[in-house]
C-alpha positions as MATLAB code, in Angstrom:
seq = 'XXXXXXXXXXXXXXXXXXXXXXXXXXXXXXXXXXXXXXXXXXXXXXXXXXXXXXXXXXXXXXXXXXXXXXXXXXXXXXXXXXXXXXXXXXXXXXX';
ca = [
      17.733   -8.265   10.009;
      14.832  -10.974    8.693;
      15.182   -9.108    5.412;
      19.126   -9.557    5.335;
      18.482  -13.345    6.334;
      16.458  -13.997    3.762;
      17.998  -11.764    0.601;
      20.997  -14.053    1.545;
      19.078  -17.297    1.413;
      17.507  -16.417   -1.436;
      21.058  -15.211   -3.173;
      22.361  -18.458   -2.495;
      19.508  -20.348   -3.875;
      19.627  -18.495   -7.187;
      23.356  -18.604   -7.123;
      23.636  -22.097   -9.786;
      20.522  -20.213  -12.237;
      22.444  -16.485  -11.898;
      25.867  -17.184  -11.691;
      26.947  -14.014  -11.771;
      27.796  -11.961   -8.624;
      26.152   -8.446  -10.242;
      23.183  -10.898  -11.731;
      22.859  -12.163   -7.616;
      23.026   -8.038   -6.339;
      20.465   -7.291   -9.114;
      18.544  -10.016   -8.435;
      18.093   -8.820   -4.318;
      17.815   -5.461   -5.241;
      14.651   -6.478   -7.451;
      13.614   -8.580   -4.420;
      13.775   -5.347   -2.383;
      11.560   -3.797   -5.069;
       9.211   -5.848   -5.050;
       8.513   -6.268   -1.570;
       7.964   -2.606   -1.013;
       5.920   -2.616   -4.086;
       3.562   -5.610   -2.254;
       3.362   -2.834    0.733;
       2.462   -0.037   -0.747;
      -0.326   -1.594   -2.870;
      -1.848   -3.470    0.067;
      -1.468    0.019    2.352;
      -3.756    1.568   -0.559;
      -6.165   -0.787   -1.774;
      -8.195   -2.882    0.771;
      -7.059   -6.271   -0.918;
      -4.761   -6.770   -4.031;
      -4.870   -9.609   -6.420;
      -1.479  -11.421   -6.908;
      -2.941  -12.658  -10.798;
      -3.270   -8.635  -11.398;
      -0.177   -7.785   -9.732;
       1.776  -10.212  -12.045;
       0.063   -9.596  -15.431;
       1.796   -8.916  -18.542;
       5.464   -8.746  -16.281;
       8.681  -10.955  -17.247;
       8.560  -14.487  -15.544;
      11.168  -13.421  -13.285;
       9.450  -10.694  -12.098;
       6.595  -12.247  -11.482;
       8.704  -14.864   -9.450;
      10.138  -11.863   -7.475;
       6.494  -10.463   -6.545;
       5.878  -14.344   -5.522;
       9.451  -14.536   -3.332;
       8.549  -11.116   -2.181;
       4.571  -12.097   -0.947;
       6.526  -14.809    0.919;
       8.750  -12.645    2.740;
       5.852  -10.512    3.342;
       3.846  -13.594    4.755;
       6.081  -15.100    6.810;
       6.646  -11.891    8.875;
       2.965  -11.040    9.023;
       3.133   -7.783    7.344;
       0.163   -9.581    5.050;
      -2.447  -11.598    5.124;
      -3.668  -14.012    2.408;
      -6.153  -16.083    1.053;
      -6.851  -18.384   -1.946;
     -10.930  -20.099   -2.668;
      -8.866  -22.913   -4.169;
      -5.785  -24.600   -5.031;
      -3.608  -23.337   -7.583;
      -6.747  -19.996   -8.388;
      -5.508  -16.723   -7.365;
      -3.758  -15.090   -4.221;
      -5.870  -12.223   -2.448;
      -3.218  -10.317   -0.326;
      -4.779   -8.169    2.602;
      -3.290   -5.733    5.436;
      -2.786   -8.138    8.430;
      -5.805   -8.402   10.705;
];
């Protein structure tokens, strides 16, 4: 699957920062998390705001939610926009 694809790309990416094997699987499984975490906020609020979404979480996790709104992206599952460079992500249901 995409997801597979991409979980493995994204293990072997982190692989020289988490060089542990059970570090990699947690790191996927978070990754997994986080992705259906994107979903279900965007299926219940009519736009999300990435800045909210990653307030007050770990750095990592907040790089997670950012790898996960990628996945996300890339296979249209939602839609995004940002009023300027580097100011926050709005994430919206796909049109």
């Amino acid at each position: 699957s995409a997801f597979s694809e991409t979980a493995a790309r994204l293990a072997a990416l982190i692989k020289d920062f988490l060089p542990e094997s059970r570090e990699i699987k947690i790191a996927i499984a978070t990754l997994e998390e986080k992705i259906e975490e994107l979903l279900a906020r965007v299926e219940t609020a009519a736009e999300e705001s990435f800045h909210s979404l990653a307030a007050g979480k770990p750095k990592i996790e907040a790089i997670m939610l950012f790898v996960a709104l990628l996945h996300l992206l890339k296979n249209k599952l939602v839609h995004v926009t940002q009023k300027e460079r580097f100011g926050d992500i709005i994430i919206m249901k796909p049109r």
